[in-house]
N, C-alpha and C positions, 0 to 999 in steps of 0.2 A: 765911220761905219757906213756902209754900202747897202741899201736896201733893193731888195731883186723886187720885180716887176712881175706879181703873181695873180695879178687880175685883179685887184682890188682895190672898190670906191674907196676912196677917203671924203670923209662925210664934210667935209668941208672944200675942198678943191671945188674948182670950176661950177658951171650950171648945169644939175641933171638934166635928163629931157624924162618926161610924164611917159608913160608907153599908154599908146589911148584903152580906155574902158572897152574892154567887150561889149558888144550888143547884147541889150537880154530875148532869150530865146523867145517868141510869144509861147503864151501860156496853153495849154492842151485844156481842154472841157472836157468833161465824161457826164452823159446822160446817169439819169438815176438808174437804168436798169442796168447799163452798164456798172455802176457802180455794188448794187446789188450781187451782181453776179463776180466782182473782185471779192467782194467782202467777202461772201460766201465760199470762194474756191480756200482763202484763206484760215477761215476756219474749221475747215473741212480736215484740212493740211494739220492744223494745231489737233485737232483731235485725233486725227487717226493715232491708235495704238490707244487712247485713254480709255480707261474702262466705264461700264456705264455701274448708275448708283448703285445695283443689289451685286453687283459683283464687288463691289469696293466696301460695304456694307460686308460680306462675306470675307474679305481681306483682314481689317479691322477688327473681326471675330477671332479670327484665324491669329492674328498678331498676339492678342491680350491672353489667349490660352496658351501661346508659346512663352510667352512672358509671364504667365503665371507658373510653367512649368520649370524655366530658366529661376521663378526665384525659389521656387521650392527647393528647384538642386542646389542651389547658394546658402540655404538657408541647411541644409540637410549636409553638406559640404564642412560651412563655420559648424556646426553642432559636432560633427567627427573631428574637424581638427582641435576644438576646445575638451574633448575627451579625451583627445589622446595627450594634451598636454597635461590634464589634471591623472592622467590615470601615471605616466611619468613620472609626476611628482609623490607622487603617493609611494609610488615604488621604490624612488630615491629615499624616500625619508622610511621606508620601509628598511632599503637594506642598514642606514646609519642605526635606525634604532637595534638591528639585529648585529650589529659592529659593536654595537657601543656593550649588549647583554654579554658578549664575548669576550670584550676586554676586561667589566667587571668581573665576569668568571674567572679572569687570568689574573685577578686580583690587583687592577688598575685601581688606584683611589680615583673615586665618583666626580672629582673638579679636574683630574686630568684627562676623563676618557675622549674629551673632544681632541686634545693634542693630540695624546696618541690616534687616533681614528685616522687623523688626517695627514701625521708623519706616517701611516702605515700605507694609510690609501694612492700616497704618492710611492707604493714601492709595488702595486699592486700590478700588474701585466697579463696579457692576454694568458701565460703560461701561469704564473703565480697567482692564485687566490687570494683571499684579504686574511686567511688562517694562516697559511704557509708564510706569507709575510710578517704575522705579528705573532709567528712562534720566533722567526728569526730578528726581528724585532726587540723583539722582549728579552732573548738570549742575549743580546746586545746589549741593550739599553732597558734595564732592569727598573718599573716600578719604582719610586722613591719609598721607604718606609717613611715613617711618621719620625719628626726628630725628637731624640730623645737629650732633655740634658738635666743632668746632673747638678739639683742644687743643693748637695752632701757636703758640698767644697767650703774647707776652710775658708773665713775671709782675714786672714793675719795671724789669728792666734794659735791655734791649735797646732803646728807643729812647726818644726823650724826650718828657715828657709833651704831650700835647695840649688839655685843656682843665683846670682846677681842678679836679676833682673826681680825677683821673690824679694833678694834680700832688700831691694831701693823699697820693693811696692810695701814692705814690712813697714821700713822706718818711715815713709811717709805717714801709713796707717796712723802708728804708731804717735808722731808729733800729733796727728788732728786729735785725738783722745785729751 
């Protein structure tokens, strides 16, 4: 490997030479009025532009009745949008209870009218109201009545059987007796 020659000690090679210490400058004296009068240019400097106490007093006034007006509107702000979300809800559950008077009228039984409310309200569109949908609704998908059944029915004996499947459930009957 070939290393190029890029100006650079190697901290161990050969003996450096010291580069001698600068002289230090002698030191500058400043009289006190001298002194005085640095200080002072200097704070002169720092202040300009700062206000004096009654106008910053005045500032401080001026601040806390913007901030008290800032929270007023914040406050006056959350109070409007917490209205308008309860007044929302009131209205939502305003039209379901007026959905639901509607379906009872249409002779929905009382434990179904949330199904139906809510298969009708997904058919509802800016064009179609929540009637027109659960007139076509209901034309469709009719109400269940109430079941009715029939416990008039022979269990074996009373008449004779009519096809195989009667005649097996007979003679089983029948053997358990």
């Amino acid at each position: 490997m070939k290393l190029r020659n890029i100006g650079l000690q190697f901290f161990g090679d050969g003996d450096p030479t010291q580069a001698p210490a600068p002289e230090p400058a002698p030191e500058k004296t400043f009289t006190q009025a001298e002194v005085d009068t640095i200080v002072g240019k200097r704070i002169a400097k720092a202040m300009k532009g700062v206000p004096e106490k009654e106008e910053l007093d005045a500032f401080y006034q001026w601040k806390e009745s913007q901030q008290t007006e800032k929270e007023k509107w914040d406050t006056m702000t959350r109070e409007r949008d917490e209205s308008k979300a309860a007044l929302t809800a009131a209205q939502a559950e305003l039209e379901q209870y007026k959905r639901e008077k509607f379906l009872l009228g249409k002779g929905v039984p009382a434990e179904d009218v949330d199904y139906y409310a809510f298969k009708i309200g997904k058919l509802v569109t800016d064009t179609v109201d929540f009637e027109k949908a659960a007139e076509t609704y209901l034309k469709d998908n009719p109400p269940a009545g109430t079941v009715h059944v029939d416990l008039s029915a022979p269990l074996g004996g009373g008449r004779p059987a009519q096809n195989a499947n009667e005649t097996m459930n007979s003679l089983i009957r029948g053997m358990r007796k």
